[in-house]
PDBQT receptor file of N, H, CA, C and O in Angstrom, charges set to zero:
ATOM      1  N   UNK A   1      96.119  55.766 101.580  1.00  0.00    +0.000 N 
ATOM      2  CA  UNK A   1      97.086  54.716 101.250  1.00  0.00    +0.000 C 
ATOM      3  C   UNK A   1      98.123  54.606 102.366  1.00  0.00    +0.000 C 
ATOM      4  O   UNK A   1      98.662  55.646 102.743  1.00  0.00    +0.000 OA
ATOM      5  N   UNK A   2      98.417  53.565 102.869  1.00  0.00    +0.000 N 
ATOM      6  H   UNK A   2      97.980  52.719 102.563  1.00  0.00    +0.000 HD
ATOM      7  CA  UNK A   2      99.338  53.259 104.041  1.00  0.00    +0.000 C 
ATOM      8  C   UNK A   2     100.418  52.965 103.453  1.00  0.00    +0.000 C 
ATOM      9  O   UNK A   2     100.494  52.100 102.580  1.00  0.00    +0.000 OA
ATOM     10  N   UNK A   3     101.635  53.841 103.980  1.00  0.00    +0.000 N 
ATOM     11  H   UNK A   3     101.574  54.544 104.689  1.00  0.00    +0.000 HD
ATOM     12  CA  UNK A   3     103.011  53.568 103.729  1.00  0.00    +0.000 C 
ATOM     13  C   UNK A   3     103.984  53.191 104.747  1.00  0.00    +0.000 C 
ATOM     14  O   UNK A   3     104.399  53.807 105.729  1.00  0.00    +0.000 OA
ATOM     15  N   UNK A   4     104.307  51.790 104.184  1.00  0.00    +0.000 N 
ATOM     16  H   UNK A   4     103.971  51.289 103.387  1.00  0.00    +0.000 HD
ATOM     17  CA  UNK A   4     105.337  51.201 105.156  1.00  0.00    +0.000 C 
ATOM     18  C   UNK A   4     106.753  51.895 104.871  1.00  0.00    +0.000 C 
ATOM     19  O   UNK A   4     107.317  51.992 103.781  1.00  0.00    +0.000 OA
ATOM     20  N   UNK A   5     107.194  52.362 106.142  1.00  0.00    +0.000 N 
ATOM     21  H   UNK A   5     106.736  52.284 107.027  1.00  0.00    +0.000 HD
ATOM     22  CA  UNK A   5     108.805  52.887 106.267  1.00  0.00    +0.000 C 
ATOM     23  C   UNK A   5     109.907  52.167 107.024  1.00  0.00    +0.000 C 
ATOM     24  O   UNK A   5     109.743  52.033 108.237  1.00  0.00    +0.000 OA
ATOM     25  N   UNK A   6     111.087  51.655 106.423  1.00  0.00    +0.000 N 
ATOM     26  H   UNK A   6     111.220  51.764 105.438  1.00  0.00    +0.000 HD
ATOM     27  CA  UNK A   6     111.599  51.000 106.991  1.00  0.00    +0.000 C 
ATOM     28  C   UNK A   6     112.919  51.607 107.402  1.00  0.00    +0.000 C 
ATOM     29  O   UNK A   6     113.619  52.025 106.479  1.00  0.00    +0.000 OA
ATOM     30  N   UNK A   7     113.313  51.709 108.470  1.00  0.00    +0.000 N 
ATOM     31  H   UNK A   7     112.745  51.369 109.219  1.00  0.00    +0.000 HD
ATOM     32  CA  UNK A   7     114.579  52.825 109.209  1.00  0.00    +0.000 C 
ATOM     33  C   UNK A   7     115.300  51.410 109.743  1.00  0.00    +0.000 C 
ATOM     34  O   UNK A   7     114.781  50.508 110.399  1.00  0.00    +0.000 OA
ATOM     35  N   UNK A   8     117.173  51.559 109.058  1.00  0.00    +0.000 N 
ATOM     36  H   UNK A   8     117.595  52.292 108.524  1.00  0.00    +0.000 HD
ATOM     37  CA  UNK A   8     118.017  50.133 109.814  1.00  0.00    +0.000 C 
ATOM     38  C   UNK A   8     119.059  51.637 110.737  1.00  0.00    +0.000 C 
ATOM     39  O   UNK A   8     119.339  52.749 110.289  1.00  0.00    +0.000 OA
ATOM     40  N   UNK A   9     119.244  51.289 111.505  1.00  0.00    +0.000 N 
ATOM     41  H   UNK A   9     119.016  50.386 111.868  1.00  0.00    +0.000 HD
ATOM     42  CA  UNK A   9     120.156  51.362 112.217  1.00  0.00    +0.000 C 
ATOM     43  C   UNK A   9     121.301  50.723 112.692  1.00  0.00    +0.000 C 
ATOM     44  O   UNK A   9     121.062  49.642 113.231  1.00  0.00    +0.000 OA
ATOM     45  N   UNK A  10     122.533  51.080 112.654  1.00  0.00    +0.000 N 
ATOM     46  H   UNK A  10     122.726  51.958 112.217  1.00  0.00    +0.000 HD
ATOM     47  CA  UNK A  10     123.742  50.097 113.201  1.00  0.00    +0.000 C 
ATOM     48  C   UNK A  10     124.717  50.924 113.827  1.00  0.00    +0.000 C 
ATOM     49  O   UNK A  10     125.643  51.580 113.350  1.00  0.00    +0.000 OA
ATOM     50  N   UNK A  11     124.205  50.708 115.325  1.00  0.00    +0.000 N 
ATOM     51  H   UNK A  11     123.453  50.175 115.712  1.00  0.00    +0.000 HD
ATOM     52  CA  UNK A  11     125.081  50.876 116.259  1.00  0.00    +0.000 C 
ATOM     53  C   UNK A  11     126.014  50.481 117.158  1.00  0.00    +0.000 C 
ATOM     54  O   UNK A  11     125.878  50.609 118.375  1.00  0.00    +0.000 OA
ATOM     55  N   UNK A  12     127.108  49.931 116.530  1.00  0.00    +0.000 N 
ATOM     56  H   UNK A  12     127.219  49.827 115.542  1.00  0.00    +0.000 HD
ATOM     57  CA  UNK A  12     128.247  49.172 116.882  1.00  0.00    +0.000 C 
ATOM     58  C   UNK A  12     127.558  47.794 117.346  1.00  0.00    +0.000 C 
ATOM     59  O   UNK A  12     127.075  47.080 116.467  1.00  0.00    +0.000 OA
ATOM     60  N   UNK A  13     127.481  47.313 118.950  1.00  0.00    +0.000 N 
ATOM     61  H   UNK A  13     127.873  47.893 119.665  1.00  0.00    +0.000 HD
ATOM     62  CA  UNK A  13     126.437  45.906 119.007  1.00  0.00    +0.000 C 
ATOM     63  C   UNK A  13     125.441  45.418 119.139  1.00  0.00    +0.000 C 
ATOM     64  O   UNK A  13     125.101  44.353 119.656  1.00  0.00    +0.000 OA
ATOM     65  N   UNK A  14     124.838  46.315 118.590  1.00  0.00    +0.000 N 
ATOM     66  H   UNK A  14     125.114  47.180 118.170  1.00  0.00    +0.000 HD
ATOM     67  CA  UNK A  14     122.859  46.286 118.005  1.00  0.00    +0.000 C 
ATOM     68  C   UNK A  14     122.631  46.862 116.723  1.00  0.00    +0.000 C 
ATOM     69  O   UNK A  14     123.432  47.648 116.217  1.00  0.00    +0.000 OA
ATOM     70  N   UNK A  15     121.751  46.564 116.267  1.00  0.00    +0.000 N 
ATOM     71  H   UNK A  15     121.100  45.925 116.677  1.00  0.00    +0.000 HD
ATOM     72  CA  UNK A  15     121.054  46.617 115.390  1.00  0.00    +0.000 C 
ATOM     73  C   UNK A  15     119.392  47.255 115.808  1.00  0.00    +0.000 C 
ATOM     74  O   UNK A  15     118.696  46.799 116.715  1.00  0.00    +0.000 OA
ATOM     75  N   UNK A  16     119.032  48.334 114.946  1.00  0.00    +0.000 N 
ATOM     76  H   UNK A  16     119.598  48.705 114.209  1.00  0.00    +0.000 HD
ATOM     77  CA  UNK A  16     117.521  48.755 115.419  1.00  0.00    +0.000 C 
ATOM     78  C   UNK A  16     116.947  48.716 113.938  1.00  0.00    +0.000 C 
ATOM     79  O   UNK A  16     117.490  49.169 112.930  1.00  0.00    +0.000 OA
ATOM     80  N   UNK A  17     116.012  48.223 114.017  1.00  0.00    +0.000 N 
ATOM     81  H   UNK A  17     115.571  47.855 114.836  1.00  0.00    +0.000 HD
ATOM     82  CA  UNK A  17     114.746  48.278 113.207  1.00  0.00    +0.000 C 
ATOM     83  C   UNK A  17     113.981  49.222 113.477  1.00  0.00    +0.000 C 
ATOM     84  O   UNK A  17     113.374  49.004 114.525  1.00  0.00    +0.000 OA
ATOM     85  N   UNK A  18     113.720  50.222 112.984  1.00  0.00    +0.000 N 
ATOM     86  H   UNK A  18     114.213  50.400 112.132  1.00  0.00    +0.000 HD
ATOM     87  CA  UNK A  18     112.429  50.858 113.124  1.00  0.00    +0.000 C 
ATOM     88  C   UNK A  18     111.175  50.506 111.984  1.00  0.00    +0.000 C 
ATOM     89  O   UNK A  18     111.558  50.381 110.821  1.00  0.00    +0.000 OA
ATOM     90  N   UNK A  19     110.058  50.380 112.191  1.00  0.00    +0.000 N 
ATOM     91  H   UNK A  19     109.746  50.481 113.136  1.00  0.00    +0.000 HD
ATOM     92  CA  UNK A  19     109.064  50.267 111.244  1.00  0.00    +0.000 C 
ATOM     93  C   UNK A  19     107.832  51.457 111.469  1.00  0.00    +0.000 C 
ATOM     94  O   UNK A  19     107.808  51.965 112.590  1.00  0.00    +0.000 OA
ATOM     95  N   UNK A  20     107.273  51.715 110.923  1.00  0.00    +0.000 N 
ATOM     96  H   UNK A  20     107.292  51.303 110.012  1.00  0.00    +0.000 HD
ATOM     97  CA  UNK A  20     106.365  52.604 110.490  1.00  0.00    +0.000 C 
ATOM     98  C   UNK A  20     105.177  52.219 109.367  1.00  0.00    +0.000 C 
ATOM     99  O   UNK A  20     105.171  52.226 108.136  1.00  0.00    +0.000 OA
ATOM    100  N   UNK A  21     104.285  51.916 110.272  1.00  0.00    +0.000 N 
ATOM    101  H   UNK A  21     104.290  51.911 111.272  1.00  0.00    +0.000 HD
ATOM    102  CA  UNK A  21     102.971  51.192 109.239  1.00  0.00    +0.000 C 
ATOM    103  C   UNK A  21     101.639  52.050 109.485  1.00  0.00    +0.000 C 
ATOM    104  O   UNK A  21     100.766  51.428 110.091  1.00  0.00    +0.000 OA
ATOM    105  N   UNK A  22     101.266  53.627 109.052  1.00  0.00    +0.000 N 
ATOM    106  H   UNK A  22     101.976  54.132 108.560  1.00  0.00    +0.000 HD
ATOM    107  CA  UNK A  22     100.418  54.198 109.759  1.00  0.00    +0.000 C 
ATOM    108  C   UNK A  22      99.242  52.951 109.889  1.00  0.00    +0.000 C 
ATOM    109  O   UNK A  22      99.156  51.884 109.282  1.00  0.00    +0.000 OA
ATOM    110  N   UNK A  23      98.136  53.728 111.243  1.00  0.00    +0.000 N 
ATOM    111  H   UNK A  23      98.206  54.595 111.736  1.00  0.00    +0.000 HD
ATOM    112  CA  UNK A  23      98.565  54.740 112.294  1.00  0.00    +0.000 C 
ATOM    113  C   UNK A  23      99.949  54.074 113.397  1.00  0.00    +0.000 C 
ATOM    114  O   UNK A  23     100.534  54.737 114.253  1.00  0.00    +0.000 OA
ATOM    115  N   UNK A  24     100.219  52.559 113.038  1.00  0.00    +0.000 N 
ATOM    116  H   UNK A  24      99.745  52.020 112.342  1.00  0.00    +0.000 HD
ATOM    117  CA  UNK A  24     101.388  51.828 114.222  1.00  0.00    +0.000 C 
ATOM    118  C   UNK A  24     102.681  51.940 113.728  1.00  0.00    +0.000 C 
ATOM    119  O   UNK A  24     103.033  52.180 112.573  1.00  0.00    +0.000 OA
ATOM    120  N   UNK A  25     103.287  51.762 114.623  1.00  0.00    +0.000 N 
ATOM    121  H   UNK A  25     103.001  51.568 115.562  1.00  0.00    +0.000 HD
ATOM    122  CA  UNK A  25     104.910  51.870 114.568  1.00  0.00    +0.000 C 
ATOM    123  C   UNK A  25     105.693  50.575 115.634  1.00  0.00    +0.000 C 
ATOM    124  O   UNK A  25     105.377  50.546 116.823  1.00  0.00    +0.000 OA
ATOM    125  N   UNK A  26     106.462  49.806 115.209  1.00  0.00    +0.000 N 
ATOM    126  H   UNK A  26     106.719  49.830 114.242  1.00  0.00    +0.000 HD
ATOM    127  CA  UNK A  26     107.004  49.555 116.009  1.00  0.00    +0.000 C 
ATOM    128  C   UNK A  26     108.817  49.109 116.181  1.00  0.00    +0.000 C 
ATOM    129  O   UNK A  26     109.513  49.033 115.169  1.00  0.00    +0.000 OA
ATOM    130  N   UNK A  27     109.137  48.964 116.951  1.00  0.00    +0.000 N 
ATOM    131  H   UNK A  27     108.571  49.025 117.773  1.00  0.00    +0.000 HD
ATOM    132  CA  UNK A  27     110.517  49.204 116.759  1.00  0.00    +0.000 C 
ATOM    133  C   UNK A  27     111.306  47.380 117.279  1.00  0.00    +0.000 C 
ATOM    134  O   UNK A  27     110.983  46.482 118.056  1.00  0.00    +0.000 OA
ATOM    135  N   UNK A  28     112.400  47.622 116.334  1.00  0.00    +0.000 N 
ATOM    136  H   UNK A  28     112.663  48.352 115.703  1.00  0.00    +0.000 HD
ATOM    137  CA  UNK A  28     112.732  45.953 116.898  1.00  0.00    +0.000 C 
ATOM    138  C   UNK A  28     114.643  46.364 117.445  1.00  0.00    +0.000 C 
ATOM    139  O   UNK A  28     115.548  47.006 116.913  1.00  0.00    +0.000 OA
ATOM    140  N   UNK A  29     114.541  45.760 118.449  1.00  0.00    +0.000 N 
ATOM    141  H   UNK A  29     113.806  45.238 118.882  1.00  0.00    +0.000 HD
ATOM    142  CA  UNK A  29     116.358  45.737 118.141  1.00  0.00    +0.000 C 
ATOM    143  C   UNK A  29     116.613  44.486 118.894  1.00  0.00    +0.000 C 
ATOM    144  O   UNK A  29     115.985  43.906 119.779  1.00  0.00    +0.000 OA
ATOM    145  N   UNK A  30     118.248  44.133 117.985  1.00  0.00    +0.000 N 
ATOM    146  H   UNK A  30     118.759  44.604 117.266  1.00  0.00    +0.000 HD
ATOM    147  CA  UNK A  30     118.460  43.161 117.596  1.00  0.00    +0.000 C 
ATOM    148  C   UNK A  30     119.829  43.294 117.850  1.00  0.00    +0.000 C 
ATOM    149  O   UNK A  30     120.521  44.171 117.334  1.00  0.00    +0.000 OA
ATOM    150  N   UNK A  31     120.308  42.308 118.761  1.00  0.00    +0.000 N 
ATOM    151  H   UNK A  31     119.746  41.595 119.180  1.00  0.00    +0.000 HD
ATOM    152  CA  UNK A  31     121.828  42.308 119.630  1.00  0.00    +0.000 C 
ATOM    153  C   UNK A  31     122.680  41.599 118.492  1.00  0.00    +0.000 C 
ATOM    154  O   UNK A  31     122.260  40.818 117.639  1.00  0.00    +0.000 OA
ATOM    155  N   UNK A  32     123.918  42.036 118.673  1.00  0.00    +0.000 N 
ATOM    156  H   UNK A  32     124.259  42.671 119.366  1.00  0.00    +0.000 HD
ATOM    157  CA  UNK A  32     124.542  40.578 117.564  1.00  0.00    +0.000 C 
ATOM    158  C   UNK A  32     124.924  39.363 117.798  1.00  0.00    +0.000 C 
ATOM    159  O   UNK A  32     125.275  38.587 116.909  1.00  0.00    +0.000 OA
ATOM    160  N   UNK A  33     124.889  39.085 119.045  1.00  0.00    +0.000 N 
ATOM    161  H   UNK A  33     124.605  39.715 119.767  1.00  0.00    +0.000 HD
ATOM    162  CA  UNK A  33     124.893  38.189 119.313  1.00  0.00    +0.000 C 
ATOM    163  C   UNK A  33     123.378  37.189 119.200  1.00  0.00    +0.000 C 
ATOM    164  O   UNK A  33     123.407  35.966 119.339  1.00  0.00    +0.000 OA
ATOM    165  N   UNK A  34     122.380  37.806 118.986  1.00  0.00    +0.000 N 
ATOM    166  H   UNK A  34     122.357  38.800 118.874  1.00  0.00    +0.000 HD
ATOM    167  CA  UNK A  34     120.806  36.859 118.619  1.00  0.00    +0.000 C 
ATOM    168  C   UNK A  34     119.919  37.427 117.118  1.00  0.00    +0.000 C 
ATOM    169  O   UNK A  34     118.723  37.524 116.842  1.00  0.00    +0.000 OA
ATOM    170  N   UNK A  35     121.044  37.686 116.463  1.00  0.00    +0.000 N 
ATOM    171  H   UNK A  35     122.015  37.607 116.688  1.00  0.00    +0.000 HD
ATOM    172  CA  UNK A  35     120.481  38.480 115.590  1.00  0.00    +0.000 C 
ATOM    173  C   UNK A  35     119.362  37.305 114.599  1.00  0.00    +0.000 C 
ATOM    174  O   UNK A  35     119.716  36.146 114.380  1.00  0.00    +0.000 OA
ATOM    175  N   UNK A  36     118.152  37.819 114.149  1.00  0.00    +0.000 N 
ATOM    176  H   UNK A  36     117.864  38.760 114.328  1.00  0.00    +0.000 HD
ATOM    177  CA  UNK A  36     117.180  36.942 113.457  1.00  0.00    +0.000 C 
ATOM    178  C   UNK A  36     117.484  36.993 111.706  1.00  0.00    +0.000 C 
ATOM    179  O   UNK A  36     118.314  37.806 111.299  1.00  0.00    +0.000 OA
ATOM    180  N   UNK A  37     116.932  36.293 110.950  1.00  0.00    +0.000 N 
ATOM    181  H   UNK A  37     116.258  35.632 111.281  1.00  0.00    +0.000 HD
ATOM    182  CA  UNK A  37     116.983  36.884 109.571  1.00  0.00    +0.000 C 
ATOM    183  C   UNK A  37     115.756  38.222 109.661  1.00  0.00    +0.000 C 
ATOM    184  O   UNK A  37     114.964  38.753 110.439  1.00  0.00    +0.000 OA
ATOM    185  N   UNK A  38     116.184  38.278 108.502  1.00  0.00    +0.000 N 
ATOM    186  H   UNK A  38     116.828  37.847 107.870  1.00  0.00    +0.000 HD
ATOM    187  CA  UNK A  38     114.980  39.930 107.825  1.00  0.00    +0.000 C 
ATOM    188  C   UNK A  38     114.325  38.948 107.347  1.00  0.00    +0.000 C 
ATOM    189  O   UNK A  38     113.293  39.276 107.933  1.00  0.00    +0.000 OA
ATOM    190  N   UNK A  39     114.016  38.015 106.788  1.00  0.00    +0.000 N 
ATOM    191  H   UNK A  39     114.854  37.749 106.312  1.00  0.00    +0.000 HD
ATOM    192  CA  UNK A  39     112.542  37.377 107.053  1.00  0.00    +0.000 C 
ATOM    193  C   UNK A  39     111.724  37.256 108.077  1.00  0.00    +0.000 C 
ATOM    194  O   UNK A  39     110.497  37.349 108.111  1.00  0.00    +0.000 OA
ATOM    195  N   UNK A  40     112.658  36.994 109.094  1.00  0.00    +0.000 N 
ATOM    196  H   UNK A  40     113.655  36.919 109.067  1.00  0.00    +0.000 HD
ATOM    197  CA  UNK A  40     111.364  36.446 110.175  1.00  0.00    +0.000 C 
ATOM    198  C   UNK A  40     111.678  38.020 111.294  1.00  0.00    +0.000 C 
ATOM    199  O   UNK A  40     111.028  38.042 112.339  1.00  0.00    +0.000 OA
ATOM    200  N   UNK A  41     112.444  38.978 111.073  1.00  0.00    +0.000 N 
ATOM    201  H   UNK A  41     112.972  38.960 110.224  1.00  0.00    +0.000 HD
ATOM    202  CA  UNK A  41     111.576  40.316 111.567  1.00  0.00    +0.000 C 
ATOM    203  C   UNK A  41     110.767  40.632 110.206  1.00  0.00    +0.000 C 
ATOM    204  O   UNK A  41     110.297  41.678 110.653  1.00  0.00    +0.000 OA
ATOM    205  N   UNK A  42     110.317  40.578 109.118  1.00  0.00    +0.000 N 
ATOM    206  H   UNK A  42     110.699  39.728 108.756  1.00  0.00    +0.000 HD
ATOM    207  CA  UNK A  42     109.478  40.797 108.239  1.00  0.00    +0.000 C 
ATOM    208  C   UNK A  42     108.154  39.914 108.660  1.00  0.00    +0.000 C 
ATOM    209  O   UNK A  42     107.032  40.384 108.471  1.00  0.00    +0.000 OA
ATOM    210  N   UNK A  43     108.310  38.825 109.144  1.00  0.00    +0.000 N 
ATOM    211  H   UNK A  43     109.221  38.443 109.298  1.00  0.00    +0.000 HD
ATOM    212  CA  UNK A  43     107.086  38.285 109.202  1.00  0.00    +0.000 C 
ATOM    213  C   UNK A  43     106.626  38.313 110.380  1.00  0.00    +0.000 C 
ATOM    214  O   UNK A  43     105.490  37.990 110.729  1.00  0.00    +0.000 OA
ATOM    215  N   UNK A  44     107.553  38.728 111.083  1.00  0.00    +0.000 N 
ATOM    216  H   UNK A  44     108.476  38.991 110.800  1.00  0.00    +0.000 HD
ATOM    217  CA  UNK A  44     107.024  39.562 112.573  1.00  0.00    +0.000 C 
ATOM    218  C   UNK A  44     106.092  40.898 112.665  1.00  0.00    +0.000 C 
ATOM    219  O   UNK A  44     105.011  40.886 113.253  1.00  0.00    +0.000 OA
ATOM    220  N   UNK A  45     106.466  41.704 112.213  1.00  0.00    +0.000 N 
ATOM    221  H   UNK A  45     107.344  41.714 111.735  1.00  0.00    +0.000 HD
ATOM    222  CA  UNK A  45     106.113  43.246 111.307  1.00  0.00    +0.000 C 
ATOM    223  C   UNK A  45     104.514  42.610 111.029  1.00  0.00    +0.000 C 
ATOM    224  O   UNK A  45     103.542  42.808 111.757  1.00  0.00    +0.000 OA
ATOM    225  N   UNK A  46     104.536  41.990 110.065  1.00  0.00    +0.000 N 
ATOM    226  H   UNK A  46     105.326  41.829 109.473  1.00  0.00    +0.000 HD
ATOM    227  CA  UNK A  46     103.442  41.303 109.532  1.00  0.00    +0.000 C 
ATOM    228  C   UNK A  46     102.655  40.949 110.254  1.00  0.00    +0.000 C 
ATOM    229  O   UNK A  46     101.564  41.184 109.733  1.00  0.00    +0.000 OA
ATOM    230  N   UNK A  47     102.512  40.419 111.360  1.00  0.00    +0.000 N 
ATOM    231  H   UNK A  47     103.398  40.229 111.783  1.00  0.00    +0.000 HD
ATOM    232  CA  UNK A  47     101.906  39.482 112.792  1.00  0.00    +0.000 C 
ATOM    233  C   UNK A  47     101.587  41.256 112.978  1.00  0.00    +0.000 C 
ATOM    234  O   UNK A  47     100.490  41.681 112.614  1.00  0.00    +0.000 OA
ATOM    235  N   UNK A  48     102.500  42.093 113.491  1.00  0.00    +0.000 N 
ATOM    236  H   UNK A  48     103.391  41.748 113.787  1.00  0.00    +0.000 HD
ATOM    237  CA  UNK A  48     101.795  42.867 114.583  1.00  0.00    +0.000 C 
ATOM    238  C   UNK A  48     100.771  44.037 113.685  1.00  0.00    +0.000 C 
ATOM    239  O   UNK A  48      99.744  44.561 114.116  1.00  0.00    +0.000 OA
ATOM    240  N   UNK A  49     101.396  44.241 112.352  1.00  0.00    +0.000 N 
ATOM    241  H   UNK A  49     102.231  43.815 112.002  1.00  0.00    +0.000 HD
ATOM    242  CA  UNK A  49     100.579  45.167 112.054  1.00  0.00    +0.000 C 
ATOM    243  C   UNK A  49      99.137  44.405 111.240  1.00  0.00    +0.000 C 
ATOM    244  O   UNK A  49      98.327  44.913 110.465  1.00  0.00    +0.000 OA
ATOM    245  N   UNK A  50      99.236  42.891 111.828  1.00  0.00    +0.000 N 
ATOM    246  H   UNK A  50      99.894  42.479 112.458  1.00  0.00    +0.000 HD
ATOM    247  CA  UNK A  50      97.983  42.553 111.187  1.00  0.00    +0.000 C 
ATOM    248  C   UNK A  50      97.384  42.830 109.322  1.00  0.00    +0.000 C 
ATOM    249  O   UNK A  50      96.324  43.195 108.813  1.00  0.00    +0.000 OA
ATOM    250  N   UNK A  51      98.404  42.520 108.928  1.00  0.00    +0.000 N 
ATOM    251  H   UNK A  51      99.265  42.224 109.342  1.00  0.00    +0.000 HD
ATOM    252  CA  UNK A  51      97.967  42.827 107.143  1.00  0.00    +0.000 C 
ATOM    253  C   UNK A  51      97.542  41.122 107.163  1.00  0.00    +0.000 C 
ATOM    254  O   UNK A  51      97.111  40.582 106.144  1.00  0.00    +0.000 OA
TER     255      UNK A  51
């Protein structure tokens, strides 16, 4: 069973996403000045880990 893990980070003027979708992982960060919604890094996530 594959478990998605979702890690936010907030470091003063970024933002990090970490994701965790065994066996891939990938990581997003996100300036505040271009910051996206959590939909569309969710449907990004989605694109790379191919579900």
């Amino acid at each position: 069973m594959n478990v998605l893990k979702l890690v936010f980070y907030n470091a003063y003027d970024k933002v990090t996403l970490k994701f965790t979708f065994a066996p891939k992982e990938a990581k997003v960060e996100i300036h505040s000045d271009c910051i996206k919604t959590l939909g569309n890094i969710l449907q990004d996530l989605v694109e790379y880990i191919g579900v």
